[in-house]
Backbone bond lengths (Angstrom), bond angles and torsions (degrees), N, CA, C in turn:
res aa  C-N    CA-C-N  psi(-1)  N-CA   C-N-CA  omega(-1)  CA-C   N-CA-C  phi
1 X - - - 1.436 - - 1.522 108.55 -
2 X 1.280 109.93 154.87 1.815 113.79 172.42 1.063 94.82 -138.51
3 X 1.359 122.78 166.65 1.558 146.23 -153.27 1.746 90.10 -104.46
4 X 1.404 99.46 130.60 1.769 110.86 162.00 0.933 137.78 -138.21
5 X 1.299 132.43 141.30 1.404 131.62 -174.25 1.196 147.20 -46.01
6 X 1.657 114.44 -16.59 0.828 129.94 -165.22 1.914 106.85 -150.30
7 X 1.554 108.56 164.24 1.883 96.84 154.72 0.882 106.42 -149.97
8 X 1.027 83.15 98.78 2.132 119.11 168.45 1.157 104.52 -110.67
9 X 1.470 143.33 138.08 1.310 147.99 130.67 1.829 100.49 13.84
10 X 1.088 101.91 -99.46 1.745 119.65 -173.58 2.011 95.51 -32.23
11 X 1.021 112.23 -55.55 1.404 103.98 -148.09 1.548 90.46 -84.36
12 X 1.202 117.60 -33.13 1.894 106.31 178.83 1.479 90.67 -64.84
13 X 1.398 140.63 -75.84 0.937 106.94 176.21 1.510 173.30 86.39
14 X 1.897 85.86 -125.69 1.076 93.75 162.85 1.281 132.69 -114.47
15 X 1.701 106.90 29.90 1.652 124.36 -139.61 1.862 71.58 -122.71
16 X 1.556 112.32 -49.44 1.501 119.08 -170.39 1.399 105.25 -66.59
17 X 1.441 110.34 -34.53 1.633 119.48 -168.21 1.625 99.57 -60.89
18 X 0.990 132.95 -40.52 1.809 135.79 -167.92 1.596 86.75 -64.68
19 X 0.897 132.85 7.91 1.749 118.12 -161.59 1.546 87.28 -119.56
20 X 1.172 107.08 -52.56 1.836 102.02 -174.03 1.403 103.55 -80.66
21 X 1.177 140.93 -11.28 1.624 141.43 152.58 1.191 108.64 -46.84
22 X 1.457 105.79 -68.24 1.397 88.97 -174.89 1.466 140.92 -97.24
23 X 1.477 91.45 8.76 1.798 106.09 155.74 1.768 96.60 -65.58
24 X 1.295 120.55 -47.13 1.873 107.39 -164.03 1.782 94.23 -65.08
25 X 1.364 108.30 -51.18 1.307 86.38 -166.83 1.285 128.97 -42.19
26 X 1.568 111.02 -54.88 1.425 111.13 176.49 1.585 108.05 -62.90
27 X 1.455 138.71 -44.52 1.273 95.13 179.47 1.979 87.90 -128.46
28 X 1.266 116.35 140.50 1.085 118.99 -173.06 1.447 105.79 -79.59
29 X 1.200 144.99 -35.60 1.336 150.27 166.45 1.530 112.66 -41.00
30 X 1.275 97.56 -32.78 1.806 103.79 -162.36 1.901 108.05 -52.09
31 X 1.713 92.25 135.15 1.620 82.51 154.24 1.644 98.44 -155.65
32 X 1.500 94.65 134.69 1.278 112.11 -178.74 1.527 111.59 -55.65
33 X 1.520 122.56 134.29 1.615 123.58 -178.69 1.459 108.33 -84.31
34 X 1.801 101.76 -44.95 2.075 102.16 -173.56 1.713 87.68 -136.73
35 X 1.322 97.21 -156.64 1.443 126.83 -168.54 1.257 121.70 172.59
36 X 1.677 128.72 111.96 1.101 128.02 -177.88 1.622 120.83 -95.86
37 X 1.497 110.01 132.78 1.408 92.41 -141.66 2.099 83.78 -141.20
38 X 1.594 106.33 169.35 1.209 99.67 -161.88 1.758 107.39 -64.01
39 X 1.197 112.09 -126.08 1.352 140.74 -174.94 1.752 110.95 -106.63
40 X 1.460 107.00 -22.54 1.646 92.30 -159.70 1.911 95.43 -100.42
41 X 1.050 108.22 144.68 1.350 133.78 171.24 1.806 111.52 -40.68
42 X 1.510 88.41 -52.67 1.892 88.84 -169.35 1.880 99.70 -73.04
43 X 1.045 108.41 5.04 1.986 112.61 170.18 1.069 96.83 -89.19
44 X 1.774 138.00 -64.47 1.393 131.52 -164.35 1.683 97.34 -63.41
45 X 1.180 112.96 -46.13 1.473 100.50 -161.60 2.109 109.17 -64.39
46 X 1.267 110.07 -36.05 1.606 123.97 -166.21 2.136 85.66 -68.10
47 X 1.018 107.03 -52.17 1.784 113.37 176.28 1.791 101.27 -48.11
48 X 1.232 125.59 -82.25 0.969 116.61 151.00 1.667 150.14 -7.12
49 X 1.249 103.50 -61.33 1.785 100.45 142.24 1.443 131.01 -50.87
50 X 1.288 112.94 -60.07 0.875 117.77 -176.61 1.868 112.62 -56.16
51 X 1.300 115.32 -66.44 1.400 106.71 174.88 1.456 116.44 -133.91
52 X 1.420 99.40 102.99 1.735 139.58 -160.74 1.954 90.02 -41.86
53 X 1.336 104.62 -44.91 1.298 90.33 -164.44 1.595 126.34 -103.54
54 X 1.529 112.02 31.18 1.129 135.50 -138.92 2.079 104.94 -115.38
55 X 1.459 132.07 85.09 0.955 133.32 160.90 1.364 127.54 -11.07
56 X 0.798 133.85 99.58 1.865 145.28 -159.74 1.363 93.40 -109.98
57 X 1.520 126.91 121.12 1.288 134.28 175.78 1.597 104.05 -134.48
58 X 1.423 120.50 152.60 1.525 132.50 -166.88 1.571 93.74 -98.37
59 X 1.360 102.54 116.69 1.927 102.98 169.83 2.180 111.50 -59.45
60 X 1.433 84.74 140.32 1.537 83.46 -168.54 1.536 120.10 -63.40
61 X 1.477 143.81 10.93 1.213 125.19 135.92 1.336 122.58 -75.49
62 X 1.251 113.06 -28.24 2.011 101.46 174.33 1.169 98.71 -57.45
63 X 1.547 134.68 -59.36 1.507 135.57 -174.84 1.528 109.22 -47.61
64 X 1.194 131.24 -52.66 1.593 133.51 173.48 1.688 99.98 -50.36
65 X 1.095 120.77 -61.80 1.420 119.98 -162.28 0.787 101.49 -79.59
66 X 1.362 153.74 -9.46 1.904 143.83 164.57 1.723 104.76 -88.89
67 X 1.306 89.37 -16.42 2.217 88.57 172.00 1.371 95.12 -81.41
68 X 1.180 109.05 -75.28 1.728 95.69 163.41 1.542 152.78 34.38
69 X 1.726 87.08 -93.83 1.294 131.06 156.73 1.651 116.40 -68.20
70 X 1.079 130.93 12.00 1.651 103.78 -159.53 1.820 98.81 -158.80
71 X 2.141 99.79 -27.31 1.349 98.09 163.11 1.423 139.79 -120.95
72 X 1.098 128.76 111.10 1.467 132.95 -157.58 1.004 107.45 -105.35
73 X 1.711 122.47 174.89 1.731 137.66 -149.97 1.175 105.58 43.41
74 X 1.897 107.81 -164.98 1.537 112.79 162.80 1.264 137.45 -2.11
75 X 1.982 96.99 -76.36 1.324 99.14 169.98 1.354 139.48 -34.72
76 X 1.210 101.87 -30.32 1.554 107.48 -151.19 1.570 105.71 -90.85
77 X 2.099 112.49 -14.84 1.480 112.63 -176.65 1.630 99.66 -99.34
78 X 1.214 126.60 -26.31 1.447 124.36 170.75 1.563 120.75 -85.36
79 X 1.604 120.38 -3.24 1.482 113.11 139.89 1.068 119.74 -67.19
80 X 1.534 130.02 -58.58 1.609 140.54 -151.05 1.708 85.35 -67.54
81 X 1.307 122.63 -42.53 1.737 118.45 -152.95 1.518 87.89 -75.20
82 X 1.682 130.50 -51.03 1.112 106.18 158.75 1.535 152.32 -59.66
83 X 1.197 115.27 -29.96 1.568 123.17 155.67 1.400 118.75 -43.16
84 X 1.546 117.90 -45.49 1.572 115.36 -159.70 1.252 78.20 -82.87
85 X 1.778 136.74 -91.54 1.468 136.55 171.52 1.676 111.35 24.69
């Protein structure tokens, strides 16, 4: 990874792209299967460019904290108690 200025699609990127560089360098065969990646969209999508055929999964606190965010009453304390569980 390299540090970027911005998070945009394009500019993650090319911040994510230094990461799959230098996985090829060391082994040129390599191809990444998934990638666990935050919460924001322009990460799955910049992963995605980079390798079209590549499983994009949400690391499990972005997933906790968008249940969070999105489920209220009841529901929302007997998901989280199951999620953390």
């Amino acid at each position: 990874m390299s540090v970027v200025g911005a998070a945009d699609t394009g500019t993650l990127e090319r911040g994510d792209g230094a990461c799959a560089q230098e996985a090829k360098a060391l082994d040129p065969t390599y191809h990444a299967r998934s990638v666990c990646t935050d919460g924001w969209e322009a990460t799955r999508q910049a992963w995605r460019q980079l390798l079209p055929t590549i499983t994009v999964g949400r690391c499990f606190l972005h997933a906790i904290l968008k249940m969070q965010k999105h489920c209220a009453g009841p529901l929302r304390h007997q998901i989280l108690d199951k999620a953390w569980q």
